[in-house]
C-alpha positions as CSV (number, residue, x, y, z in Angstrom):
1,X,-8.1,41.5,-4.8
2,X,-4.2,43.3,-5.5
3,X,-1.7,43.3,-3.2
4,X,0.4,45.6,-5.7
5,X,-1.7,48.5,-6.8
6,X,0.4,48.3,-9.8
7,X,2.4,45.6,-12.0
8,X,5.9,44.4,-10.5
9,X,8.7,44.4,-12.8
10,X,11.3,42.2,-10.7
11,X,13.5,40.9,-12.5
12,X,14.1,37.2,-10.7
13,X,15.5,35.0,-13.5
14,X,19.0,37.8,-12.5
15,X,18.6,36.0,-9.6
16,X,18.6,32.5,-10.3
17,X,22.1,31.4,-10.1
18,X,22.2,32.8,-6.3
19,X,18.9,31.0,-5.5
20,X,20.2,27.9,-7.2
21,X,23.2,27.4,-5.1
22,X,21.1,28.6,-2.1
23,X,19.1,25.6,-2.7
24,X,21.7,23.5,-3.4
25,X,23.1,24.0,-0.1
26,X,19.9,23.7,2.1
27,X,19.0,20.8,-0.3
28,X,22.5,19.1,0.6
29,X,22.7,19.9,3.9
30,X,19.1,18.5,4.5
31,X,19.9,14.6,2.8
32,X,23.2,14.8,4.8
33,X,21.2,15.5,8.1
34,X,18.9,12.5,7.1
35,X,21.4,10.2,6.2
36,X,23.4,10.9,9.2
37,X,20.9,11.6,12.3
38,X,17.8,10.6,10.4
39,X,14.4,11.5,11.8
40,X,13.0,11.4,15.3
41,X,10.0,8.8,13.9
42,X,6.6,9.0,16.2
43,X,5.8,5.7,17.7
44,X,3.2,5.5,14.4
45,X,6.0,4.4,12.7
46,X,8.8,2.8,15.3
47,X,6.0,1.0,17.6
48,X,6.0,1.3,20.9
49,X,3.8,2.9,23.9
50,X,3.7,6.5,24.3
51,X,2.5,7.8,27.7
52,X,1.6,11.6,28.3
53,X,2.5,13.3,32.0
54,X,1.4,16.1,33.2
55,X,2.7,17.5,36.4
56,X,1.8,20.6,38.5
57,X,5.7,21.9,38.1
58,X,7.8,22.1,35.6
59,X,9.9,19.0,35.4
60,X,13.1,18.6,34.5
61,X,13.5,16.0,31.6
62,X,16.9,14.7,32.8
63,X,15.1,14.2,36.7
64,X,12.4,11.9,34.6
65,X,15.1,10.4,32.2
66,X,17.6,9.3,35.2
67,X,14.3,8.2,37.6
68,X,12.8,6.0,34.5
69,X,16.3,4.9,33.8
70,X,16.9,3.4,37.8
71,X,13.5,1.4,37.2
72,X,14.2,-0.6,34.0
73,X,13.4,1.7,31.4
74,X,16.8,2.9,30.3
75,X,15.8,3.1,26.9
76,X,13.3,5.1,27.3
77,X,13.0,8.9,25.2
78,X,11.7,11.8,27.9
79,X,10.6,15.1,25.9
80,X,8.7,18.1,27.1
81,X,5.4,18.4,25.4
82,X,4.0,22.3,24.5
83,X,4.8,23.3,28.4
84,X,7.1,22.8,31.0
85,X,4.2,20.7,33.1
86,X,4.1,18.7,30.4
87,X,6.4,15.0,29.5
88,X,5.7,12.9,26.5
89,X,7.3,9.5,27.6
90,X,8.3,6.9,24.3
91,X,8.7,3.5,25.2
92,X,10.3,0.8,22.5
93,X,8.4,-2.5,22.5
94,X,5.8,-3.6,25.3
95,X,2.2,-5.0,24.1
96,X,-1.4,-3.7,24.3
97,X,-2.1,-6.2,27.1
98,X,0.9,-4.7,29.0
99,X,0.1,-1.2,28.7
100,X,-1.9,-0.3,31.6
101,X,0.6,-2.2,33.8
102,X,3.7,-0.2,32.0
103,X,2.0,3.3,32.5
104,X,1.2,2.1,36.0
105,X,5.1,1.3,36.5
106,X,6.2,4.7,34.7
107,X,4.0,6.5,37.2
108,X,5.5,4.7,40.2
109,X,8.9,5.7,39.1
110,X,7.9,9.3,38.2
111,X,6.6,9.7,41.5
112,X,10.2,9.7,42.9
113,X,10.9,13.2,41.2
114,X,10.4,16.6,42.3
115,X,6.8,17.2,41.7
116,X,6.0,13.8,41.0
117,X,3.6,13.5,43.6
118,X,0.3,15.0,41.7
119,X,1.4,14.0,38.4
120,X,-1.6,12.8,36.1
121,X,-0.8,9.5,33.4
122,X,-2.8,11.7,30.6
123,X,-2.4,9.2,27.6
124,X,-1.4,5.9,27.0
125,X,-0.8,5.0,23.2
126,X,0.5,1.4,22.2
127,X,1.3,0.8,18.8
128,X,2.9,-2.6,17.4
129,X,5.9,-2.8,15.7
130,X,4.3,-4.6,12.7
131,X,1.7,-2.1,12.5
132,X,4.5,0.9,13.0
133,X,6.6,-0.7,9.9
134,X,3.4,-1.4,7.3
135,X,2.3,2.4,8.3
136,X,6.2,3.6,7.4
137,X,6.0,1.6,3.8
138,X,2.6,3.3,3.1
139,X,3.9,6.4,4.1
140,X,6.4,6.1,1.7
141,X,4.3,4.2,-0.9
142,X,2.4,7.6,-0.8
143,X,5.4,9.6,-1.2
144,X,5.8,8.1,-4.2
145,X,2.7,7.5,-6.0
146,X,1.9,11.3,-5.8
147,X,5.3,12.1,-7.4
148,X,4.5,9.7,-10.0
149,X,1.1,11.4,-10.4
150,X,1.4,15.0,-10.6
151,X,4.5,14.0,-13.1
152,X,2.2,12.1,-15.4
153,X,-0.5,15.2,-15.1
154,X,2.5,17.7,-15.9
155,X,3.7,15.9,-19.0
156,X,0.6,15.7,-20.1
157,X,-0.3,19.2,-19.5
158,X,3.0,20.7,-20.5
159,X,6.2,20.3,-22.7
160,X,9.0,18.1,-20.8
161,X,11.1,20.9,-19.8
162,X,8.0,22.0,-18.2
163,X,7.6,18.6,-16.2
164,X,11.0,18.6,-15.4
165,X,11.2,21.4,-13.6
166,X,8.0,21.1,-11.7
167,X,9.4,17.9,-10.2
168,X,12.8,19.5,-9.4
169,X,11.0,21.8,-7.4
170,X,8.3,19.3,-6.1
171,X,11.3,17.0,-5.0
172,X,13.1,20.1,-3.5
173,X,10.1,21.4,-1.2
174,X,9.9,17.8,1.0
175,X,13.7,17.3,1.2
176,X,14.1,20.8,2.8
177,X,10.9,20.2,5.1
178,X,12.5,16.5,6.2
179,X,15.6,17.6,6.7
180,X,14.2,20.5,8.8
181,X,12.2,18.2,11.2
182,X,16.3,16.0,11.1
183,X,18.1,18.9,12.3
184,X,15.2,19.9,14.4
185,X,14.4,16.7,16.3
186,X,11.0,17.3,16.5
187,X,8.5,13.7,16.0
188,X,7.8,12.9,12.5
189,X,4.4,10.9,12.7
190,X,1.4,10.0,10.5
191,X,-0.3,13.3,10.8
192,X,3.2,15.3,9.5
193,X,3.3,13.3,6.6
194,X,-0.4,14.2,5.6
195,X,1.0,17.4,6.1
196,X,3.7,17.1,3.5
197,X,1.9,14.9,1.3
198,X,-0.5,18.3,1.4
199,X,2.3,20.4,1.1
200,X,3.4,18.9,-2.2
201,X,-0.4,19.2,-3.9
202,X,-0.1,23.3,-2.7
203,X,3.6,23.7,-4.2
204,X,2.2,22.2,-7.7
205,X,-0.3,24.4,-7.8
206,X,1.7,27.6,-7.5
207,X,3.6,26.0,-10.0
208,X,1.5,25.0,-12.9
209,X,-0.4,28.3,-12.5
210,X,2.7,29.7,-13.4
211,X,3.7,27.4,-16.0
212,X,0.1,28.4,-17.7
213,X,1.1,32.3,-17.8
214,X,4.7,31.3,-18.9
215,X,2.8,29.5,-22.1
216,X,0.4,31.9,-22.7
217,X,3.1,34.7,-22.9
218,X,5.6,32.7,-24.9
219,X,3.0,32.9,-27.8
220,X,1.4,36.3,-27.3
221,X,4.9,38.4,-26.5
222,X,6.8,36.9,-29.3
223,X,9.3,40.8,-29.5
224,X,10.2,39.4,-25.7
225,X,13.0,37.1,-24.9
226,X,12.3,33.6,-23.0
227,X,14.1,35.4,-19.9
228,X,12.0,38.0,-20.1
229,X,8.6,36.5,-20.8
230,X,9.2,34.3,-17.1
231,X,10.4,37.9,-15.4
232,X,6.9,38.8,-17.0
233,X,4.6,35.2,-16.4
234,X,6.1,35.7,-12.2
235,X,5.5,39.1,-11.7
236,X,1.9,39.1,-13.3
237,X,0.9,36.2,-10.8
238,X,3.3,37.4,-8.1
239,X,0.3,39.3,-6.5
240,X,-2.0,36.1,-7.0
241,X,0.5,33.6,-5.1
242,X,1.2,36.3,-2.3
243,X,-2.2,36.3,-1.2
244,X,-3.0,33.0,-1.6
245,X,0.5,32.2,0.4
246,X,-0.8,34.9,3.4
247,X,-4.1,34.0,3.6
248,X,-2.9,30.1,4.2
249,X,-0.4,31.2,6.4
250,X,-2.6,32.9,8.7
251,X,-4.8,30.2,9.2
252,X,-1.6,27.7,9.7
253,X,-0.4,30.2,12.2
254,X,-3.2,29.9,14.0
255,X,-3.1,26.0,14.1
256,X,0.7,26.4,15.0
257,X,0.0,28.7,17.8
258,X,-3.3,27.8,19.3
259,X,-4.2,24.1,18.4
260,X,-1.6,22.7,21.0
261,X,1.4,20.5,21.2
262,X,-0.5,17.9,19.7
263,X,-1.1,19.1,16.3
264,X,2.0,21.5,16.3
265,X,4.3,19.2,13.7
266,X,1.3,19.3,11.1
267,X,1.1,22.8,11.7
268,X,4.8,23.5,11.6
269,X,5.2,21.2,8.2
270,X,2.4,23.7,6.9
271,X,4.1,26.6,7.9
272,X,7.4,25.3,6.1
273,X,5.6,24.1,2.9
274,X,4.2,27.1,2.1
275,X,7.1,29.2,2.3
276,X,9.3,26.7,1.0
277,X,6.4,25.9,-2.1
278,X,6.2,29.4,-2.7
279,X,10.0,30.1,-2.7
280,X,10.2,26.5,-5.1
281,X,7.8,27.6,-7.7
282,X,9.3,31.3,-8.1
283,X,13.1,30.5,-8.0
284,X,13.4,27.2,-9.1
285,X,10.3,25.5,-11.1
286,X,11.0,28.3,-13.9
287,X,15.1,28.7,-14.1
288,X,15.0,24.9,-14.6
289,X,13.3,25.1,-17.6
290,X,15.5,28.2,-18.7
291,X,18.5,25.7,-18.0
292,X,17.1,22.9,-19.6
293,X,16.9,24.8,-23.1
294,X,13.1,26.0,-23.2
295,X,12.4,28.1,-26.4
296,X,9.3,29.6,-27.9
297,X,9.3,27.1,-30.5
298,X,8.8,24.2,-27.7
299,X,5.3,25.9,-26.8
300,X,4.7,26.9,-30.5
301,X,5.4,23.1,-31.3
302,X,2.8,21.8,-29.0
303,X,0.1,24.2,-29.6
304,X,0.4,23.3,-33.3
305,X,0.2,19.6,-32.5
306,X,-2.8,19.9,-30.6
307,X,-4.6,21.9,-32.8
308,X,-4.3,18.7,-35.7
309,X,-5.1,16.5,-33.3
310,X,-8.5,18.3,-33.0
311,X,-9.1,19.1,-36.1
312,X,-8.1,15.4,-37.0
313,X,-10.6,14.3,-35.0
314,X,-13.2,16.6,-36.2
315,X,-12.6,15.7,-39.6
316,X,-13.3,12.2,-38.2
C-alpha cells in the first residue's frame, strides 16, 4: 500500500539547517527544563503511598490540599486524575503496615470538604523508598544499555558516520519526550519509561530503513550528488514511514483517549515518540551524516571490504 500515488520529490536536506536549529532549541530548552524543575517522578521511583479518591462532585484540588494539609499531611501532592471526580493523593514515606491506617486518616480529613461525604478510597499503593531508588537505577541502567546496543548493531551494520548520526537522533527523540513530561508536569513512572524505552527501538527502525536506501543508492546512482541521493533514499521510503507512523498512531490514540487516566502517560510518551521518531529519522539521522563528511567512497569502501572478507573466507 501507497500513500502517494506517485514518487515525492521533496527536497529536505534544503531544509536541514532550519530543522537543525529547531532541534537545537527544543533539545536545549528540554535539558534546561530537567535540570531546573526536573520531573514529576511516580511514587515507583520516589517511594511513598499513593491513594486514589473518587468523589460524586468535582473537587477542587486546593479544598483537598488545604483539608489534608490541617491534618498532618502538609506535604502531601493533590492532582486530579482523568475527571474532575477524580484525586490521585502522593504521600512521601509511610510503610506497608501503615497503609490502611494512613488511607483511613486521608479519608477522615477528606470528609471535611465539599463533597467529601460519599467519597470512595479507590486505591491504596505503598511503595518503599529503597525499592523506589533500585527501580530509578534500573531505569536508567536500561536507558543506557539500549543506547549502547543499537550503537554497537549500527556500527556494525553501517559506516561510522552512519552510527553517528543514528545516535544523534536516538539521543534527541528521549530528551525532547523528557523534557515534555518536565514542562508538562505530568507523573513519570515505570510504565512511561517502557514507553520510551519502546519509543527508542521504533525511532531506530525508521532510521536504519533509511540508512539501507541511502546505501543502496549511493552505489547504484553514482551521476547523483550525496545531497541528492538522501533527497532521493527519504522520499522513496517517505510513503513507507507515513503509514507505518499513522497506522501506530491510531492505535496509540486510541490508548490515549479510551484506556483511561491510568495508562494515559504510556500512551502520551507513544504519541510523542512517534512524531518525534519520525521527525528524528527524516531531519536529523541523515543531515548528520551529510555534516559529518559522508561520501560515496565511505559506502564503496565498505562494500569492497566485505566482499574480501567473504571471498577470503571462501577461499578458506
Amino acid at each position: 500500500m501507497e500513500f502517494f500515488k506517485g514518487s515525492t520529490q521533496i527536497r529536505f536536506m534544503d531544509r536541514r539547517v532550519h530543522f537543525a536549529i529547531l532541534s537545537a532549541i527544543l533539545v536545549l530548552g528540554s535539558l534546561v527544563a530537567l535540570f531546573t524543575k526536573g520531573l514529576n517522578l511516580g511514587i515507583d521511583f520516589t517511594g511513598g503511598t499513593l491513594i486514589e479518591v473518587r468523589y460524586q462532585q468535582a473537587a477542587s484540588v486546593s479544598q483537598v490540599r488545604e483539608a489534608l494539609a490541617r491534618n498532618g499531611f502538609g506535604d502531601a501532592v493533590v492532582q486530579t486524575f482523568g475527571s474532575p471526580q477524580d484525586v490521585l493523593i502522593r504521600l512521601p514515606g509511610g510503610s506497608q503496615a501503615s497503609s490502611t491506617a494512613l488511607s483511613a486518616r486521608v479519608s477522615a480529613a477528606l470528609q471535611q470538604t465539599p463533597g467529601g461525604q460519599g467519597l470512595e478510597i479507590r486505591r491504596v499503593e505503598f511503595v518503599g523508598p529503597h525499592v523506589g531508588q533500585e527501580l530509578a537505577t534500573q531505569g536508567l541502567l536500561a536507558l543506557l544499555l539500549v543506547i549502547l546496543g543499537i550503537l554497537i548493531y549500527v556500527s556494525i551494520r553501517f559506516e561510522w558516520r552512519f552510527a553517528v548520526g543514528s545516535i544523534v537522533a536516538l539521543l534527541h527523540d528521549p530528551i525532547l519526550i523528557l523534557g515534555f513530561f518536565s514542562v508538562s508536569g505530568m507523573e513519570f513512572s515505570v510504565t512511561t519509561l517502557a514507553a520510551l524505552l519502546a519509543v527508542m527501538g521504533y525511532s531506530i527502525n525508521d532510521t536504519v530503513v533509511i540508512f539501507d536506501r541511502i546505501r543502496e543508492y549511493l552505489v547504484q546512482q553514482r551521476n547523483k550528488s550525496v545531497v541528492e541521493v538522501l533527497d532521493m533514499s527519504v522520499n522513496s521510503t517517505l510513503s513507507r514511514t507515513i503509514m507505518t507512523s499513522l497506522t501506530t498512531l491510531l492505535v496509540v490514540l486510541a490508548l490515549l483517549f479510551f484506556g483511561g487516566p491510568v495508562i494515559q502517560p504510556f500512551a502520551v510518551t507513544l504519541v510523542i515518540g512517534i512524531i518525534v521518531g519520525t521527525y528524528s529519522s527524516i531531519f536529523i539521522a541523515s543531515p548528520v551524516t551529510l555534516w559529518l563528511g559522508l561520501k560515496r567512497e565511505h559506502v564503496l569502501k565498505t562494500k569492497l571490504i566485505r566482499a574480501g572478507d567473504r571471498e577470503d573466507g571462501a577461499r578458506i
